[in-house]
Jmol script that loads the backbone (N, CA, C; Angstrom):
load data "model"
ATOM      1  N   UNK A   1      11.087  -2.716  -8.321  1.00  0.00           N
ATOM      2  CA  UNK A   1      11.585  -3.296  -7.094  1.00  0.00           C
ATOM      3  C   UNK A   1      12.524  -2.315  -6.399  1.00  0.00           C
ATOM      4  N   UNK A   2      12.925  -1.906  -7.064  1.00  0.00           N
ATOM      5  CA  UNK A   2      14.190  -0.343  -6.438  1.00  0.00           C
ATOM      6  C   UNK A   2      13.449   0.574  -6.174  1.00  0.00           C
ATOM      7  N   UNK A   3      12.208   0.804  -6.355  1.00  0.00           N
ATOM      8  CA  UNK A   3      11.825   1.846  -6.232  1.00  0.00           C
ATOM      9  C   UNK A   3      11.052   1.516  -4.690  1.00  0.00           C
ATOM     10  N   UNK A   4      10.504  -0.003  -4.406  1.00  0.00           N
ATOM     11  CA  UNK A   4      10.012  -1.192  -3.004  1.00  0.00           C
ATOM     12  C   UNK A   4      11.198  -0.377  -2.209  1.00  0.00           C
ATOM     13  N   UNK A   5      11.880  -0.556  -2.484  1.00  0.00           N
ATOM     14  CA  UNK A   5      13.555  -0.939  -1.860  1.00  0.00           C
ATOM     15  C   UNK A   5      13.680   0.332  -1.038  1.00  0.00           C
ATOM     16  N   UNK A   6      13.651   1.639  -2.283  1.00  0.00           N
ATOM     17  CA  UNK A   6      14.273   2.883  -1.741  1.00  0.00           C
ATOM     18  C   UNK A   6      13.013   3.772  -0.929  1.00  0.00           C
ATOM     19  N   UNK A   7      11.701   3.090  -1.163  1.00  0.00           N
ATOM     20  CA  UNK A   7      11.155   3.926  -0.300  1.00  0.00           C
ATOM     21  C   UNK A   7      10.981   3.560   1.283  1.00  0.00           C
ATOM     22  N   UNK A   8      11.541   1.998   0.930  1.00  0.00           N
ATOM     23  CA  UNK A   8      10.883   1.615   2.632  1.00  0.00           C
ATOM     24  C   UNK A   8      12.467   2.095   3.177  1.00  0.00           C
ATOM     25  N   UNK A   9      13.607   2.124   2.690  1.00  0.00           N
ATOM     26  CA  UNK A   9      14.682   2.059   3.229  1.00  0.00           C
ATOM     27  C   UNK A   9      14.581   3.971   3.818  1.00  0.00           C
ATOM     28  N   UNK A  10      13.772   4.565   2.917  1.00  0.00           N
ATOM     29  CA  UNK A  10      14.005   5.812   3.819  1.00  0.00           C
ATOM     30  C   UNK A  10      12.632   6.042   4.764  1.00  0.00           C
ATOM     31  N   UNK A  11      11.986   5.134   4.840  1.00  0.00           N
ATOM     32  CA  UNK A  11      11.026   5.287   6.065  1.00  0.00           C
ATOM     33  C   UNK A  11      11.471   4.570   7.248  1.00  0.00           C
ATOM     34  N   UNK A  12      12.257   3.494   6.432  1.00  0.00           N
ATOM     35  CA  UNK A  12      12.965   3.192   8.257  1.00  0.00           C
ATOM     36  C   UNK A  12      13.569   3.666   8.568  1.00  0.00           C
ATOM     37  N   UNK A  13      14.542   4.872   8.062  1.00  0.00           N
ATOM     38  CA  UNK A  13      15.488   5.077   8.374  1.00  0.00           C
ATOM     39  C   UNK A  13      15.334   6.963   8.992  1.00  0.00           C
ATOM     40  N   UNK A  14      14.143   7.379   8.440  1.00  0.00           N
ATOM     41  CA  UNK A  14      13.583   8.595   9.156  1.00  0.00           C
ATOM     42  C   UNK A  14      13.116   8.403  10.753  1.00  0.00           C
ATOM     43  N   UNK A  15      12.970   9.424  11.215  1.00  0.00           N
ATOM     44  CA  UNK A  15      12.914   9.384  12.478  1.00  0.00           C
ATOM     45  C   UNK A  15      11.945  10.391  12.865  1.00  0.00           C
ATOM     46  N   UNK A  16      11.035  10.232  14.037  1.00  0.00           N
ATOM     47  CA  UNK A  16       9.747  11.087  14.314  1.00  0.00           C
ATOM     48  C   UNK A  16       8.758  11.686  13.365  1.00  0.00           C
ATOM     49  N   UNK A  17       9.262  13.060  13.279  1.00  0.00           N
ATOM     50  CA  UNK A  17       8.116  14.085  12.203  1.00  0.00           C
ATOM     51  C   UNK A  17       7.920  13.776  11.338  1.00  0.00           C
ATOM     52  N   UNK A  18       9.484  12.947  10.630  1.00  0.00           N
ATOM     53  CA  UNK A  18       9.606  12.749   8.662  1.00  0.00           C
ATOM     54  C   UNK A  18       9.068  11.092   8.642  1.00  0.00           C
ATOM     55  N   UNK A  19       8.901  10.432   9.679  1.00  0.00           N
ATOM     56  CA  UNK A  19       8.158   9.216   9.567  1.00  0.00           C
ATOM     57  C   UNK A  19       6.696   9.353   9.368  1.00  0.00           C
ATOM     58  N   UNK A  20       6.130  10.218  10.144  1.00  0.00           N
ATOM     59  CA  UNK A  20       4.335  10.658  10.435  1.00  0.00           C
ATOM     60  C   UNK A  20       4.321  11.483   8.822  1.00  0.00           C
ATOM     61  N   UNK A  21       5.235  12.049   8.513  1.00  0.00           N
ATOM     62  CA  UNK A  21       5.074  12.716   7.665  1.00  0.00           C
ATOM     63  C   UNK A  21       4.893  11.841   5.890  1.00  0.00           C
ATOM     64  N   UNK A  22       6.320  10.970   5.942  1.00  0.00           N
ATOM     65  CA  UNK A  22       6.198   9.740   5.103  1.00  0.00           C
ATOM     66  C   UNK A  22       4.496   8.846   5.418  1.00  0.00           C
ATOM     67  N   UNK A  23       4.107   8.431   6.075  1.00  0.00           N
ATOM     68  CA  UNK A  23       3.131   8.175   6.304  1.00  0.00           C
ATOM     69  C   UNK A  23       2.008   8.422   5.400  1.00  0.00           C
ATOM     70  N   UNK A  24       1.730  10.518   5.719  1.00  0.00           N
ATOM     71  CA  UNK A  24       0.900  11.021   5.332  1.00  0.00           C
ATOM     72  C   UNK A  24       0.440  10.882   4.129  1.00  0.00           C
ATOM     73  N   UNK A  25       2.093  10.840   3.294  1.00  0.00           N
ATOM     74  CA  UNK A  25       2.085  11.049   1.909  1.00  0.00           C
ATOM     75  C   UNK A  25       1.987  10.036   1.138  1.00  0.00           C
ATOM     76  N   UNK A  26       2.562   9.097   1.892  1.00  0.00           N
ATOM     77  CA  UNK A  26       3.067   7.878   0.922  1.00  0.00           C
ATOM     78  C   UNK A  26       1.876   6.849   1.265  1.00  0.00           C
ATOM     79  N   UNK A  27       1.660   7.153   2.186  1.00  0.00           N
ATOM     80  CA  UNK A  27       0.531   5.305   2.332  1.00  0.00           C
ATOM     81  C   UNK A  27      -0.671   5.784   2.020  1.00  0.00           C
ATOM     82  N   UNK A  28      -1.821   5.413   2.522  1.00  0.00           N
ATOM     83  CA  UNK A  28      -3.229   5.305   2.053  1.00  0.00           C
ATOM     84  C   UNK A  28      -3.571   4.934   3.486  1.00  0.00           C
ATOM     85  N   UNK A  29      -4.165   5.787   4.011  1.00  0.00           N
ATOM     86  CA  UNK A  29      -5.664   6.051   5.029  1.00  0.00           C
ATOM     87  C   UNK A  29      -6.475   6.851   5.461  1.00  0.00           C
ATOM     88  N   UNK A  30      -7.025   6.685   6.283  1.00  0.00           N
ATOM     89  CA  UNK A  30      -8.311   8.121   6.229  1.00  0.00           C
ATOM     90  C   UNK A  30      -7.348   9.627   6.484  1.00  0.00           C
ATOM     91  N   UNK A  31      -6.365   9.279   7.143  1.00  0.00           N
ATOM     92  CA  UNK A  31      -5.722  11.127   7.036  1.00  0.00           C
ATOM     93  C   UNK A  31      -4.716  11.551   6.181  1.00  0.00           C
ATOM     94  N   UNK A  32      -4.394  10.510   5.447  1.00  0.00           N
ATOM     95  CA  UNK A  32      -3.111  10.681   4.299  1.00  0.00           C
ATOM     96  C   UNK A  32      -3.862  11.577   3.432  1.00  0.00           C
ATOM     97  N   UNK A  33      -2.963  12.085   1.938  1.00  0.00           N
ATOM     98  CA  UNK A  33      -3.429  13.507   1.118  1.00  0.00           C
ATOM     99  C   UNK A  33      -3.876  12.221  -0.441  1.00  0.00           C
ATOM    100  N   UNK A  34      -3.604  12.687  -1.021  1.00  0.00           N
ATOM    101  CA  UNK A  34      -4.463  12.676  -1.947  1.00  0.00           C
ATOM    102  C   UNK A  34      -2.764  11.774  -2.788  1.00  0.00           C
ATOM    103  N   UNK A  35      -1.685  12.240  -2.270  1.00  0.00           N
ATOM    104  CA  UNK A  35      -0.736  11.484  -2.877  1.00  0.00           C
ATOM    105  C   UNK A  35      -0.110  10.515  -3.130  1.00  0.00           C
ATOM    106  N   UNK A  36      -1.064   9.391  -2.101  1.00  0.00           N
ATOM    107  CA  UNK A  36      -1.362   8.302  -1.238  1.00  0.00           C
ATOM    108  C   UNK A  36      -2.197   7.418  -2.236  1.00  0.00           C
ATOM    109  N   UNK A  37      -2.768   7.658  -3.064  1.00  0.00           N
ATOM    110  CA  UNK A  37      -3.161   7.160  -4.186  1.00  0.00           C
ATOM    111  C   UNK A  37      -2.513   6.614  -4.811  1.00  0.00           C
ATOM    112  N   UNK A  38      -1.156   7.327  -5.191  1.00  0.00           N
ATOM    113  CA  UNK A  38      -0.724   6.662  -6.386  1.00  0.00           C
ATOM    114  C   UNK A  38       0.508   5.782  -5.794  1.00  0.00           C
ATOM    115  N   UNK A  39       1.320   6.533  -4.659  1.00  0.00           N
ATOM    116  CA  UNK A  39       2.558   5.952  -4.353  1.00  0.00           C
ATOM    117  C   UNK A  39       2.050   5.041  -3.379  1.00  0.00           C
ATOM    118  N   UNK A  40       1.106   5.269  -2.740  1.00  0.00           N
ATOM    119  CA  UNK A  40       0.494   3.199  -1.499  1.00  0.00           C
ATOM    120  C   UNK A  40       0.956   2.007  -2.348  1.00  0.00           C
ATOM    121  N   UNK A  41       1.856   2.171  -3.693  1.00  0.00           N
ATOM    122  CA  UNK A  41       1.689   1.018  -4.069  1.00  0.00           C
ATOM    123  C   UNK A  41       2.789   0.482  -4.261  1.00  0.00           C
ATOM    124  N   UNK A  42       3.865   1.814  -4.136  1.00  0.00           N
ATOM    125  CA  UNK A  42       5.544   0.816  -3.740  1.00  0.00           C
ATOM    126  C   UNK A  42       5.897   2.029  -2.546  1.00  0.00           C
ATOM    127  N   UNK A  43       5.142   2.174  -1.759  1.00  0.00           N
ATOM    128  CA  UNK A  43       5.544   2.704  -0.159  1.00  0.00           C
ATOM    129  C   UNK A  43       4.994   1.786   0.556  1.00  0.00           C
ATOM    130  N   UNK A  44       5.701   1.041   1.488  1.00  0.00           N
ATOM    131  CA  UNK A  44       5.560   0.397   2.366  1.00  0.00           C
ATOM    132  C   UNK A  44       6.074   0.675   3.615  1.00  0.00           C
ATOM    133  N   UNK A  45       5.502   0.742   4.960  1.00  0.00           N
ATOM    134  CA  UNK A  45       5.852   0.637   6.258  1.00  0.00           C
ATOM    135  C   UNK A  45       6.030  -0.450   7.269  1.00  0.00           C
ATOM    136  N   UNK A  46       5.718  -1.757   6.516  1.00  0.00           N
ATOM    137  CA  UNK A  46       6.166  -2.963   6.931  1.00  0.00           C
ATOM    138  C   UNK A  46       6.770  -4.106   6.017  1.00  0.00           C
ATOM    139  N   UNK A  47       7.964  -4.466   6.974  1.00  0.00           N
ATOM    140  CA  UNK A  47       9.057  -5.253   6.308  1.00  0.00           C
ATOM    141  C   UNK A  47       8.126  -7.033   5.729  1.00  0.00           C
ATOM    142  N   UNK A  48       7.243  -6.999   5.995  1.00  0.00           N
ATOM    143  CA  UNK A  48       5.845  -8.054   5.671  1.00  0.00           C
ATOM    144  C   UNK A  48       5.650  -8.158   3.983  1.00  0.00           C
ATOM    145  N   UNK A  49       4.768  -6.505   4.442  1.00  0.00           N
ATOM    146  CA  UNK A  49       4.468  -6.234   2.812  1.00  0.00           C
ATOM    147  C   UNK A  49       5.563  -5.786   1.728  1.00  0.00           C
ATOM    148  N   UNK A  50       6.881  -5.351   2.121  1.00  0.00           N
ATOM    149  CA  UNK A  50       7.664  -5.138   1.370  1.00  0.00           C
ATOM    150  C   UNK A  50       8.329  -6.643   0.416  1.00  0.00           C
ATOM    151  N   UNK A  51       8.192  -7.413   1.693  1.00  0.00           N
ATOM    152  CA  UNK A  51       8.927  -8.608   1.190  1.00  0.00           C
ATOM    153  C   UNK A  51       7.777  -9.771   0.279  1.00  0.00           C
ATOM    154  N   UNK A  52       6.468  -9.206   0.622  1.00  0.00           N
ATOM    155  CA  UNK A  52       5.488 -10.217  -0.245  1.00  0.00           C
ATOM    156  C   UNK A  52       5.716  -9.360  -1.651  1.00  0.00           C
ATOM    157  N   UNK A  53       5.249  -8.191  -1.689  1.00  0.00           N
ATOM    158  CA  UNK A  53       5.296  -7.246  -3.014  1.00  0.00           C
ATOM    159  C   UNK A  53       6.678  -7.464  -4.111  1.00  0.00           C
ATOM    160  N   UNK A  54       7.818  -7.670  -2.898  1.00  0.00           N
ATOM    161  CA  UNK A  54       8.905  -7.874  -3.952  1.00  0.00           C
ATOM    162  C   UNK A  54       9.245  -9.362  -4.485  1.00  0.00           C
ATOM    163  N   UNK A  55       8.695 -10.122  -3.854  1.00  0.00           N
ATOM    164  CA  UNK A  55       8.304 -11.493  -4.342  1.00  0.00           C
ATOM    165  C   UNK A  55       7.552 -11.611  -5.214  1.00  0.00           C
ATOM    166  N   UNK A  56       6.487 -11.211  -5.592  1.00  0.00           N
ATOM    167  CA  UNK A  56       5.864 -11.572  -6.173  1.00  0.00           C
ATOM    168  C   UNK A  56       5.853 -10.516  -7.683  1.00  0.00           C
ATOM    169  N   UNK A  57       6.753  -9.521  -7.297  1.00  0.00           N
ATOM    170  CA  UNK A  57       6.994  -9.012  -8.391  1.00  0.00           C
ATOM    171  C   UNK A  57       8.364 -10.065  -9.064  1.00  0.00           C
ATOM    172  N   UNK A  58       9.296 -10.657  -8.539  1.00  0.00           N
ATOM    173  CA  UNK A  58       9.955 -10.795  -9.036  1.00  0.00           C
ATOM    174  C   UNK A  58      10.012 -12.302  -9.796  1.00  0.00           C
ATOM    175  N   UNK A  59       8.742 -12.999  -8.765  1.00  0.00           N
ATOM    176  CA  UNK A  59       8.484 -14.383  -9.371  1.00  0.00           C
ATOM    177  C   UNK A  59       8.201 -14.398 -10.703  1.00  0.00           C
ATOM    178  N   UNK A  60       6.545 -13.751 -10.391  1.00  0.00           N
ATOM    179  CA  UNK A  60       5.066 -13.698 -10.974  1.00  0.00           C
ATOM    180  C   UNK A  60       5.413 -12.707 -11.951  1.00  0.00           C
ATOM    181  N   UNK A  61       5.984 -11.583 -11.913  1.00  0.00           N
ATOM    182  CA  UNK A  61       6.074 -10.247 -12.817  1.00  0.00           C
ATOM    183  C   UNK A  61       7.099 -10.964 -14.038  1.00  0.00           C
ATOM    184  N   UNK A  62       8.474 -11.492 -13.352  1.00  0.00           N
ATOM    185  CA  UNK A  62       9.489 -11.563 -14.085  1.00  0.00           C
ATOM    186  C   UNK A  62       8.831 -12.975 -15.307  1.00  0.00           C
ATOM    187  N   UNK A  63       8.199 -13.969 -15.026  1.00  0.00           N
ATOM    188  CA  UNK A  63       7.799 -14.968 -15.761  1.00  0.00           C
ATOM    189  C   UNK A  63       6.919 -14.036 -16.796  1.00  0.00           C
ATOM    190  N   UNK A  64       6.128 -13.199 -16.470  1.00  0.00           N
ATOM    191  CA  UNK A  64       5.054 -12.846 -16.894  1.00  0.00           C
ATOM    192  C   UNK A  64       5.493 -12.035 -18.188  1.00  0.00           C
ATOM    193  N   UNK A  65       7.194 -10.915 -17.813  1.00  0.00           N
ATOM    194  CA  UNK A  65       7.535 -10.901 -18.559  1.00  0.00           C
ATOM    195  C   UNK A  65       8.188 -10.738 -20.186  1.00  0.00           C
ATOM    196  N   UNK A  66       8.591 -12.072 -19.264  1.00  0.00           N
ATOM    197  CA  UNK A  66       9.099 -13.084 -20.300  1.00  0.00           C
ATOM    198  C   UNK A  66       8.475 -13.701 -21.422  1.00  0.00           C
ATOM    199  N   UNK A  67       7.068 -13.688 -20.661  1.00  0.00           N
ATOM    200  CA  UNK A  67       6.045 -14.769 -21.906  1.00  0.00           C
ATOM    201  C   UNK A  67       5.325 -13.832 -22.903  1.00  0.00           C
ATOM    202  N   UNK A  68       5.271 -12.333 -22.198  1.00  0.00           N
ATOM    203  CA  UNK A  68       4.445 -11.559 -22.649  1.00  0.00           C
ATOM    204  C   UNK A  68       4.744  -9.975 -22.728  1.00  0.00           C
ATOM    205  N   UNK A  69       6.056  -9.656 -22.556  1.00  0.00           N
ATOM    206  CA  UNK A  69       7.150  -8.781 -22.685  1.00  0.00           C
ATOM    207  C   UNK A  69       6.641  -7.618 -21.343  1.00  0.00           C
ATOM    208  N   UNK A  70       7.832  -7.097 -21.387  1.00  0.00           N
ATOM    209  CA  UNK A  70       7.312  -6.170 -20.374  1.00  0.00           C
ATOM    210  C   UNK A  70       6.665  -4.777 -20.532  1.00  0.00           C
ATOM    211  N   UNK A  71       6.174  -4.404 -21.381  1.00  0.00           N
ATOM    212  CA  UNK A  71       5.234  -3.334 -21.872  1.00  0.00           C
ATOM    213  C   UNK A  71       3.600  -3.868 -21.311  1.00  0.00           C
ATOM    214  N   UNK A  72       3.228  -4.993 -21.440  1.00  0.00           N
ATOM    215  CA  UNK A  72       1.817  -5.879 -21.260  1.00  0.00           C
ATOM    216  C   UNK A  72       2.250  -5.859 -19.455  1.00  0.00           C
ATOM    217  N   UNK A  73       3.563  -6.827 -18.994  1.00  0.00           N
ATOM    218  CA  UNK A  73       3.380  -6.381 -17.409  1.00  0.00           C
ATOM    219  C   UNK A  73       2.636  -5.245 -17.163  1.00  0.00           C
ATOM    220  N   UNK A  74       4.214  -3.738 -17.122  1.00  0.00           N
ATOM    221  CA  UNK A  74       3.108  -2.770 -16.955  1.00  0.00           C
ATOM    222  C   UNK A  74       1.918  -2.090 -16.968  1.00  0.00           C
ATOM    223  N   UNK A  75       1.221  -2.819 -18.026  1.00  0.00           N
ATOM    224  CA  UNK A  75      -0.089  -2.522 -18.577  1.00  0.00           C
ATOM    225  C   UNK A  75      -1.198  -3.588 -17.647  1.00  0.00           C
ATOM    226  N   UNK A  76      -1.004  -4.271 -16.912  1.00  0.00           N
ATOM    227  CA  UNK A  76      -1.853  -4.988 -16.161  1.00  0.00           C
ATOM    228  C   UNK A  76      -1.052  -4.712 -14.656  1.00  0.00           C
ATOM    229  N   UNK A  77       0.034  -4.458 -14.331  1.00  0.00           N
ATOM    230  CA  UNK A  77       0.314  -3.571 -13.178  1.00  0.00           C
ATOM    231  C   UNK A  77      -0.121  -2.003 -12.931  1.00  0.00           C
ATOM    232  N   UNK A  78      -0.413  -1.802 -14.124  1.00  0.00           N
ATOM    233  CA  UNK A  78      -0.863  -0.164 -14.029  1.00  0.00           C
ATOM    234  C   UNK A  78      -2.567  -0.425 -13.673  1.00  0.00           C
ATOM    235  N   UNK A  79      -3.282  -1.642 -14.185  1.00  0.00           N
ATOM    236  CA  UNK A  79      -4.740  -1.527 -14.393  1.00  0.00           C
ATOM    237  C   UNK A  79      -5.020  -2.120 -12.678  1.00  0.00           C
ATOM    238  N   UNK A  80      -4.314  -2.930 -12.535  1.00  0.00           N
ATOM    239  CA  UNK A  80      -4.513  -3.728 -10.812  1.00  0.00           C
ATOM    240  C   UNK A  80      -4.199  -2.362  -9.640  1.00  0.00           C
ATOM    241  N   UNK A  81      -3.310  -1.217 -10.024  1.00  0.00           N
ATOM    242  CA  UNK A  81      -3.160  -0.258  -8.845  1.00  0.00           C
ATOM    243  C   UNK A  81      -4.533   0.677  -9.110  1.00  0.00           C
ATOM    244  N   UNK A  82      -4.803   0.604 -10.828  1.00  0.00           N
ATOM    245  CA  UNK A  82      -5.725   1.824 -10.636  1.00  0.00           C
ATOM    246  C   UNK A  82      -7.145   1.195 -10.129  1.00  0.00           C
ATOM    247  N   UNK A  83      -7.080   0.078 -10.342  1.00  0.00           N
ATOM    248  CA  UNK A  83      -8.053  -0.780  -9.463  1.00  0.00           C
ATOM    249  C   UNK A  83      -8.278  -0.837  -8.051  1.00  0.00           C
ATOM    250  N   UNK A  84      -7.057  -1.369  -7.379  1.00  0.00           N
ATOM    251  CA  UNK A  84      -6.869  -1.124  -6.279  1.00  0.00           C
ATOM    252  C   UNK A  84      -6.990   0.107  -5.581  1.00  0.00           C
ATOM    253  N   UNK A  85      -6.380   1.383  -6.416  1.00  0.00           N
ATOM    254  CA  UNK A  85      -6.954   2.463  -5.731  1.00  0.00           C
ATOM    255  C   UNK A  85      -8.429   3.030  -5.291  1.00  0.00           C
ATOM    256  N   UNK A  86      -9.191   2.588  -6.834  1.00  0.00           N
ATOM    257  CA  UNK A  86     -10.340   2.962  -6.897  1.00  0.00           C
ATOM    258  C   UNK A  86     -11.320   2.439  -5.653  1.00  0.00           C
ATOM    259  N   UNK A  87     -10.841   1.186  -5.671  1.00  0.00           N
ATOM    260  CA  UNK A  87     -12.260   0.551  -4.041  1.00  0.00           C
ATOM    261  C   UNK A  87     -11.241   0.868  -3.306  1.00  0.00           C
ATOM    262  N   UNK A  88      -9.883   1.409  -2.573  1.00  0.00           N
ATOM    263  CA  UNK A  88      -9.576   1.860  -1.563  1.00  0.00           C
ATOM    264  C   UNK A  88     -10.297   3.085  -1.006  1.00  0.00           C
ATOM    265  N   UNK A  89     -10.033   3.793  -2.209  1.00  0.00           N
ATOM    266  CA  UNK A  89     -10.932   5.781  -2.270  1.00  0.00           C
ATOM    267  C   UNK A  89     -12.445   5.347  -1.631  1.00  0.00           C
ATOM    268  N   UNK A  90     -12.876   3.879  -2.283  1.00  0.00           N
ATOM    269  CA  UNK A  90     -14.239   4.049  -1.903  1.00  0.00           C
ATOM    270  C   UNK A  90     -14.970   3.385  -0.903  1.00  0.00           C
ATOM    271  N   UNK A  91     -13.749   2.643   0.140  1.00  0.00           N
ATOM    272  CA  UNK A  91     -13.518   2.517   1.495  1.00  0.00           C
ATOM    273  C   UNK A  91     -13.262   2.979   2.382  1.00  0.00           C
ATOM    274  N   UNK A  92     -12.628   4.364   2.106  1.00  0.00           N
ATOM    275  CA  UNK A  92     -12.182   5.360   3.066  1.00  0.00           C
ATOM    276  C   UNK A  92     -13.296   6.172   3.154  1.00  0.00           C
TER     277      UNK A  92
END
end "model"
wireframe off; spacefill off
backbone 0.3
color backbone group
């Protein structure tokens, strides 16, 4: 969630070049690099998706847990991005 936090807080807070530039790197679309893969998934450019992502990490993640420690979270947060990446790559 700090990591939600600190990236959108320095994309709002950049200005012109280093915004297009944050963009490039951090999100996922047809002209972003290749680095956009991994970080599209706590870089956000709208205060929308920042605030659903950190919800639902903190509901859904934090119960999850709890019931099932947090080594297993990560391990099904790691499999849903590399998921998610994979049909993004193969949408673009």
């Amino acid at each position: 969630m700090l990591a939600n936090a600190g990236f959108f807080g320095g994309y709002f807070l950049a200005t012109g070049p280093l915004k297009l530039m944050y963009q490039k790197y951090f999100t996922l679309s047809s002209t972003s690099t290749f680095t956009g893969l991994g970080l599209c998934h706590v870089s956000h450019t709208h205060v929308s998706s920042l605030l659903l992502n950190m919800g639902v990490l903190y509901t859904v993640g934090n119960l999850h847990a709890k019931r099932y420690g947090g080594m297993h979270l990560l391990t099904v947060m790691g499999a849903g991005c590399a998921l998610a990446s994979v049909l993004s790559l193969m949408s673009i």
